[in-house]
C-alpha positions in Angstrom: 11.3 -9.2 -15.7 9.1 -11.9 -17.0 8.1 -10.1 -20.2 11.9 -9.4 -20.7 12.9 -12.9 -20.5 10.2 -13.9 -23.3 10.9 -11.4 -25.2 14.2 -12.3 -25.6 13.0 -16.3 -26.3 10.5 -14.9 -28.7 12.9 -12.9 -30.8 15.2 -15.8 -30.9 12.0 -18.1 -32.7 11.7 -19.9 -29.5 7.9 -20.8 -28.6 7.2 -19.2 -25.6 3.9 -20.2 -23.2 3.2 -16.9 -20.7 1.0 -18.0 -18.0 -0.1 -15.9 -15.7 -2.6 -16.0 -12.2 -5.4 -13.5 -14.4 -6.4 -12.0 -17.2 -5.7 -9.0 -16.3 -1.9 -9.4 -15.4 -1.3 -11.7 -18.7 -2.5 -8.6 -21.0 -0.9 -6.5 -19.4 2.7 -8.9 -19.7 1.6 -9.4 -23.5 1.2 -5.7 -23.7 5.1 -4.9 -22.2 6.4 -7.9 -24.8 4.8 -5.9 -28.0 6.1 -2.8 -26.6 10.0 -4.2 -26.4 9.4 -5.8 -29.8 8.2 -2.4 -30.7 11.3 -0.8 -29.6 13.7 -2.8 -31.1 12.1 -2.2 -34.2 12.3 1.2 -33.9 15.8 0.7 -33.0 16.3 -0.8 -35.9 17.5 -4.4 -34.4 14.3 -6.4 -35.7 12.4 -5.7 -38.7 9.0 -5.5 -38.9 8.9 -9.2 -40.7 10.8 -10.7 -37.5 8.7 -9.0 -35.2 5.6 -10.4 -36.5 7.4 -13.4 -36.6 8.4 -13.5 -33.2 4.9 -12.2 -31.7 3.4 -15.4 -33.5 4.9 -17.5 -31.3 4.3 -16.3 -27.8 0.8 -18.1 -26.2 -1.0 -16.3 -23.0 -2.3 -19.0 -20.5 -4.0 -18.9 -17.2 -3.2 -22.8 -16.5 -1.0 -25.5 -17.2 -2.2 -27.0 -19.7 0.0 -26.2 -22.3 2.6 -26.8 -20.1 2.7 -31.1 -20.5 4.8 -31.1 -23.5 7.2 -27.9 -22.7 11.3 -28.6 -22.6 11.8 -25.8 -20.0 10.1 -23.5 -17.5 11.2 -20.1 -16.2 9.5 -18.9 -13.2 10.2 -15.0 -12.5 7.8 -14.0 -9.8 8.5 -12.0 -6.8 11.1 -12.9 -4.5 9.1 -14.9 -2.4 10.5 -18.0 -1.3 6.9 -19.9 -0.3 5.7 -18.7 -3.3 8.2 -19.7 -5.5 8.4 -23.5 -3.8 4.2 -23.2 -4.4 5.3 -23.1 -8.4 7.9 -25.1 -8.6 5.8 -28.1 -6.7 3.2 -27.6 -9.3 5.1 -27.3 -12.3 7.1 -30.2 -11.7 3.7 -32.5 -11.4 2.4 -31.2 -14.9 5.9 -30.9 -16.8 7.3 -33.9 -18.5 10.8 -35.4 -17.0 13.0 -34.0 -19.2 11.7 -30.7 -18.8 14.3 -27.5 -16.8 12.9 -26.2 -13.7 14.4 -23.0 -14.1 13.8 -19.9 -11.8 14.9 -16.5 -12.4 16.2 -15.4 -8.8 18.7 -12.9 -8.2 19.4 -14.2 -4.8 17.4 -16.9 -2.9 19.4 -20.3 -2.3 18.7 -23.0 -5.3 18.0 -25.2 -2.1 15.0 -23.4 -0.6 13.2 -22.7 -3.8 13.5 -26.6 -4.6 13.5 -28.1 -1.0 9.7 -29.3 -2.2 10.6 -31.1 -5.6 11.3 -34.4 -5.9 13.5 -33.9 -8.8 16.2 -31.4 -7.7 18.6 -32.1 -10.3 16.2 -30.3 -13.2 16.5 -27.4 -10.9 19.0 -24.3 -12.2 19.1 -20.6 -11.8 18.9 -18.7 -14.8 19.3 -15.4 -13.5 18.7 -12.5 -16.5 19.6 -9.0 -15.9 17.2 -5.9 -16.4 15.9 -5.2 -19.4 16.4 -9.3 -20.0 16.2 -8.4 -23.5 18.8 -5.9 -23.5 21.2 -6.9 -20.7 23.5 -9.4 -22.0 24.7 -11.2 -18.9 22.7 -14.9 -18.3 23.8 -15.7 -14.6 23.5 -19.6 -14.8 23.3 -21.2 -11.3 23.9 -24.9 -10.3 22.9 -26.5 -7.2 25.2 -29.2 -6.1 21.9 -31.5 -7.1 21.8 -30.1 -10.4 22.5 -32.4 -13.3 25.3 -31.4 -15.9 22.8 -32.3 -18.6 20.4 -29.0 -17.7 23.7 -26.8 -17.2 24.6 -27.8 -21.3 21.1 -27.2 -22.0 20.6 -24.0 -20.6 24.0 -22.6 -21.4 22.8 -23.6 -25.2 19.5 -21.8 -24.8 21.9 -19.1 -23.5 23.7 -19.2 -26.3 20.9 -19.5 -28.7 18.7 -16.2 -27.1 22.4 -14.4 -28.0 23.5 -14.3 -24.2 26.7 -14.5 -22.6 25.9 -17.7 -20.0 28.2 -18.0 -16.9 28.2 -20.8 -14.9 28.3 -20.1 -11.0 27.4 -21.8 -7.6 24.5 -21.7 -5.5 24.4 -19.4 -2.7 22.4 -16.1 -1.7 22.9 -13.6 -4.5 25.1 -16.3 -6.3 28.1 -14.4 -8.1 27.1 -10.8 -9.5 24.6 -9.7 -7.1 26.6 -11.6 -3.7 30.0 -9.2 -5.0 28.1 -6.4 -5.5 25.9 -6.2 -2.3 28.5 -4.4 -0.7 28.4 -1.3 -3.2 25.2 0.3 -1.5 26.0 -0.6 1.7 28.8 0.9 1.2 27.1 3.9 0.1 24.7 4.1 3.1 27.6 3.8 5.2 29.3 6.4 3.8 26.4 8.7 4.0 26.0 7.9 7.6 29.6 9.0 8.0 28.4 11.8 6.5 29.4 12.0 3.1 27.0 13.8 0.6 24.8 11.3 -1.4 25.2 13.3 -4.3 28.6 13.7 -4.4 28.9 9.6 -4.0 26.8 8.6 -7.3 28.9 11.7 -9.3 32.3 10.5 -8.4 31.0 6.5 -9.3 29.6 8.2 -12.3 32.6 9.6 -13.0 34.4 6.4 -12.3 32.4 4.8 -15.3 29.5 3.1 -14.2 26.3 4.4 -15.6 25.4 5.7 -12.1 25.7 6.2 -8.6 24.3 4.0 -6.0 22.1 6.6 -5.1 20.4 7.1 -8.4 20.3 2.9 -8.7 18.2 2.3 -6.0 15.7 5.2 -7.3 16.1 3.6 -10.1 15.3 -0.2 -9.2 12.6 1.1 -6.2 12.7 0.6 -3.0 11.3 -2.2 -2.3 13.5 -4.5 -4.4 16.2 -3.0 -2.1 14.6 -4.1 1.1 13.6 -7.4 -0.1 17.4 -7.8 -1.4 18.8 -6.7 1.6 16.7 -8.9 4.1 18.3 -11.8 1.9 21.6 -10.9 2.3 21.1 -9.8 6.3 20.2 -13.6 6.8 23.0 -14.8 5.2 26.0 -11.8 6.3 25.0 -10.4 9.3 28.3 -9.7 10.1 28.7 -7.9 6.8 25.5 -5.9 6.1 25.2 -2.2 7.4 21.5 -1.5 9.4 19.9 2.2 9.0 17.0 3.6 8.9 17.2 5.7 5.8 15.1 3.9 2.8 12.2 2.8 5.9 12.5 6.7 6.3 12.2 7.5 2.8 9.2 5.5 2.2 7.6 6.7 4.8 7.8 10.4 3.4 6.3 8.8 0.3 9.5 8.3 -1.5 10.1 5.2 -4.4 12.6 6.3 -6.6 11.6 6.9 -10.3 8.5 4.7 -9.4 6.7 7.7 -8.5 9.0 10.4 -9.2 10.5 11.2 -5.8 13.5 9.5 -4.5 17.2 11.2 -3.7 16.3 12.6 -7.4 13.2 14.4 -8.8 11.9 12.6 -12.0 9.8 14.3 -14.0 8.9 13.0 -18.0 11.3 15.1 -20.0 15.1 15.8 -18.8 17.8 14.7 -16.6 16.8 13.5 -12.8 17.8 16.1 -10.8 19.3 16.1 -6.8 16.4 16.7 -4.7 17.9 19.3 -1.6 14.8 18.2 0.4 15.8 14.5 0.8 18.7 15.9 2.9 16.6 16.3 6.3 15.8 12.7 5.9 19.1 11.6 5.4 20.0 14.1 8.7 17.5 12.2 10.9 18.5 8.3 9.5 22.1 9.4 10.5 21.3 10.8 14.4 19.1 7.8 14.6 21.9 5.6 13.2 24.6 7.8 14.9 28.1 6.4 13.7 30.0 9.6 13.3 33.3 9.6 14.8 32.9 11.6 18.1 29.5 13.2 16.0 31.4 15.1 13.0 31.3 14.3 9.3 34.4 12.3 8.2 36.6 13.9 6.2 37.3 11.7 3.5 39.0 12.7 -0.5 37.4 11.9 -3.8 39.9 8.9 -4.3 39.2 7.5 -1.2 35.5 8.0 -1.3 35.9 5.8 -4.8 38.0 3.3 -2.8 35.4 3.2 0.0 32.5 2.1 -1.9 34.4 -0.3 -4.0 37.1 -2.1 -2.3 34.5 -4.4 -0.1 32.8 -5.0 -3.6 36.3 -6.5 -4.1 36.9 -7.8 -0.8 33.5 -10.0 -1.2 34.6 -11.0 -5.0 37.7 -12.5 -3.0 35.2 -14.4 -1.1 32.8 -15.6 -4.1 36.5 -17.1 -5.3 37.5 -18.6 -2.0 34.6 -20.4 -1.7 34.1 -21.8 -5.4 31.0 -20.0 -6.6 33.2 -19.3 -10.0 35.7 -21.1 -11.4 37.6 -18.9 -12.5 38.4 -14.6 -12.0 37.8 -14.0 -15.9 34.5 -15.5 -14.9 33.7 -12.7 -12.4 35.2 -9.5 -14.4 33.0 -10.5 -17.4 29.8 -11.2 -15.2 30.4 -7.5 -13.5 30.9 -5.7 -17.2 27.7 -7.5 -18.6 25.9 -7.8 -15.5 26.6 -4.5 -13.2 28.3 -2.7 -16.3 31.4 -2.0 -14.4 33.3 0.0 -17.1 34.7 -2.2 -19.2 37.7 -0.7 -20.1 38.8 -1.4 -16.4 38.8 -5.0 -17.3 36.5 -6.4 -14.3 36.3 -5.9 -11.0 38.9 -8.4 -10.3 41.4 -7.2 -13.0 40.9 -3.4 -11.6 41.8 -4.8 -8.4 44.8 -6.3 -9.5 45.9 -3.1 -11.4 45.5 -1.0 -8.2 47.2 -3.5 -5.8 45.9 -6.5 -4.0 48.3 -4.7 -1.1 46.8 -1.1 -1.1 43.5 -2.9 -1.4 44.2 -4.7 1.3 45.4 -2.4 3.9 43.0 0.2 2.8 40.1 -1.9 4.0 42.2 -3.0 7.3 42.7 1.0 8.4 39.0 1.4 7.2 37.3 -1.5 9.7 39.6 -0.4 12.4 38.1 3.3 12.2 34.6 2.1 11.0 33.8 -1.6 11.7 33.7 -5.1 10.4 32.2 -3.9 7.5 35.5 -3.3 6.0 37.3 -6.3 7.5 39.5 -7.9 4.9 38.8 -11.5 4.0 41.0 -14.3 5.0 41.5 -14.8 0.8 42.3 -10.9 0.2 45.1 -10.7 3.2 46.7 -14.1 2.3 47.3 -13.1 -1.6 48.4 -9.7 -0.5 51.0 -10.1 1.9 52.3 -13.1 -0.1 52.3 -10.6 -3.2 49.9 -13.2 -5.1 46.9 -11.5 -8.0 44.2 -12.2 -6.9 43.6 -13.6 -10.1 46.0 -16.1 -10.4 44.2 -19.9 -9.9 43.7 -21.3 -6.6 46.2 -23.5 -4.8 45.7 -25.6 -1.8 48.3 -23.7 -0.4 45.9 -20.5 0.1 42.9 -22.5 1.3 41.0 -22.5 -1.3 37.6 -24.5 -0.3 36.1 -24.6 -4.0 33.1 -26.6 -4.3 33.6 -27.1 -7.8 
């Protein structure tokens, strides 16, 4: 992610300082930004002149030295919350005072990453979106320490780096990622119910995202789903599906794409196909998880199965809105197109919702958790707006109990 995000400050004529803990890993980051200047040469959005251009000002480091007269850092190591404070203590020692301590989390709590600075209000999220040069989403996150002054400044950087900047709250997986966490637990669940994986990700496909669930998590690896999903079992226990399945599938020396075995085989040239022998897995996650209705496969139609993975992705977007992280809906259905490339011409997952019926929507998920569990339980925002007949859209009031924080 790191080379992604300086590529993207590089292209833009912004100076850009890569430090790194060896040689070894900063050639190697130096390495992947040439190759995406490369490639958007060859895709004709730089020319050769601009990407010598940009490649002259990008600086490899090992230390901080460089770092005393820098206007903003953005830390995109692992999501490791010691670690991360570890960086942000020593930045903030070596950085001068007007410098942005940004960090480039997709979910850990502004607080604990900065709970070891002095100066909290330099602290923002500036959450990118894979490729960061590509993806044109920039997830800006506030604290309610941070100072408006490094919001303007970042959403101009934003803006300057040609990135669509949104402003959100602080909490785990802040706006895009939070509402989206329940699309592959969803998934799993489904699959435990006994749904084919593979018909899931065709039917989402088919929907208009790029892919399935399925075929994203191969596609991400599996550990960024586990360290993801220990975040958000912290923070929604009540709201986070447990199985066995991915502990399963690494254990049979399964990663995804990362090593050409997942739910799909990857091989260099074509299309990932199925893979039929991921199916005893699945088969042993789902008698060791054992939530089938009286032991049988649901039987479930395409529409619903649609419904089933996507409504709680709505039913937690009700929440993000409840509780203030955006300000406003449009807010949410332009982070899901540019972040999670929800199809566009659905408008946002909020404006979808609205078109299908806060109501149906509503007691959809209410038959669902009664049958299934809390999973599915509709939010106190979500049953309010629908059985007043309200969008769920339309600005908050105190009337509905909105407790924004903004």
């Amino acid at each position: 992610m790191g080379s992604g995000i300086a590529t993207a400050l590089i292209v833009s004529n912004m100076h850009v300082v890569l430090k790194e803990v060896n040689s070894q890993y900063l050639q190697k980051g130096i390495k992947a930004i040439e190759a995406n200047v490369r490639s958007l040469v060859t895709r004709g959005k730089l020319t050769q002149d601009k990407a010598n251009k940009a490649l002259s000002v990008l600086k490899g480091t090992l230390d901080y030295s460089d770092f005393k007269d820098v206007d903003m850092v953005i830390e995109a190591v692992i999501e490791n919350i010691p670690l991360k404070q570890k960086i942000f203590s020593e930045i903030e020692k070596v950085c001068p005072p007007h410098c942005i301590l940004a960090t480039n989390t997709s979910t850990i709590d502004l607080n604990l990453i900065g709970e070891k600075n002095s100066s909290q209000d330099r602290i923002i999220g500036a959450h990118f979106f894979s490729p960061a040069h590509v993806m044109p989403l920039l997830e800006i996150v506030r604290s309610d320490k941070t100072s408006a002054q490094a919001i303007l400044d970042l959403i101009t950087v934003g803006k300057s780096i040609k990135k669509v900047p949104v402003v959100v709250g602080n909490c785990t997986g802040f706006a895009v990622n939070r509402t989206f966490f329940p699309y592959s637990q969803g998934a799993h669940l489904l699959v435990h119910l006994g749904v084919d994986p593979f018909r899931i990700d065709r039917l989402i496909s088919g929907f208009g995202l790029p892919m399935g669930p399925f075929q994203l998590q191969d596609l991400a690896g599996y550990g960024v789903f586990v360290a993801v999903w220990k975040e958000f079992a912290d923070a929604f226990p009540d709201r986070v599906f447990q199985s066995s399945l991915i502990d399963l599938l690494i254990k049979n020396g399964r990663n995804g794409k990362n090593n050409g075995r997942g739910y799909y085989m990857y091989e260099k040239a074509g299309k990932p196909r199925p893979d039929p022998s991921v199916l005893p897995i699945i088969e042993e996650s789902r008698r060791l998880t054992n939530v089938m209705p009286n032991g049988k496969p649901i039987n479930v139609t395409d529409q619903e199965i649609v419904e089933m993975i996507l409504f709680p992705v709505v039913n937690e977007a009700c929440r993000v809105l409840d509780e203030g992280v955006v300000v406003q809906a449009s807010d949410l259905d332009i982070a899901s197109v540019l972040g999670m490339s929800f199809p566009s011409y659905r408008g946002g997952i909020v404006f979808w919702a609205d078109l299908v019926g806060p109501k149906h929507v509503y007691s959809s998920l209410k038959k669902w958790s009664q049958a299934y569990g809390d999973f599915f339980k509709p939010s106190k925002y979500l049953e309010e707006r629908a059985t007043k007949g309200i969008p769920l859209s339309a600005p908050a009031s105190s009337s509905l109990g909105s407790r924004s924080r903004m």
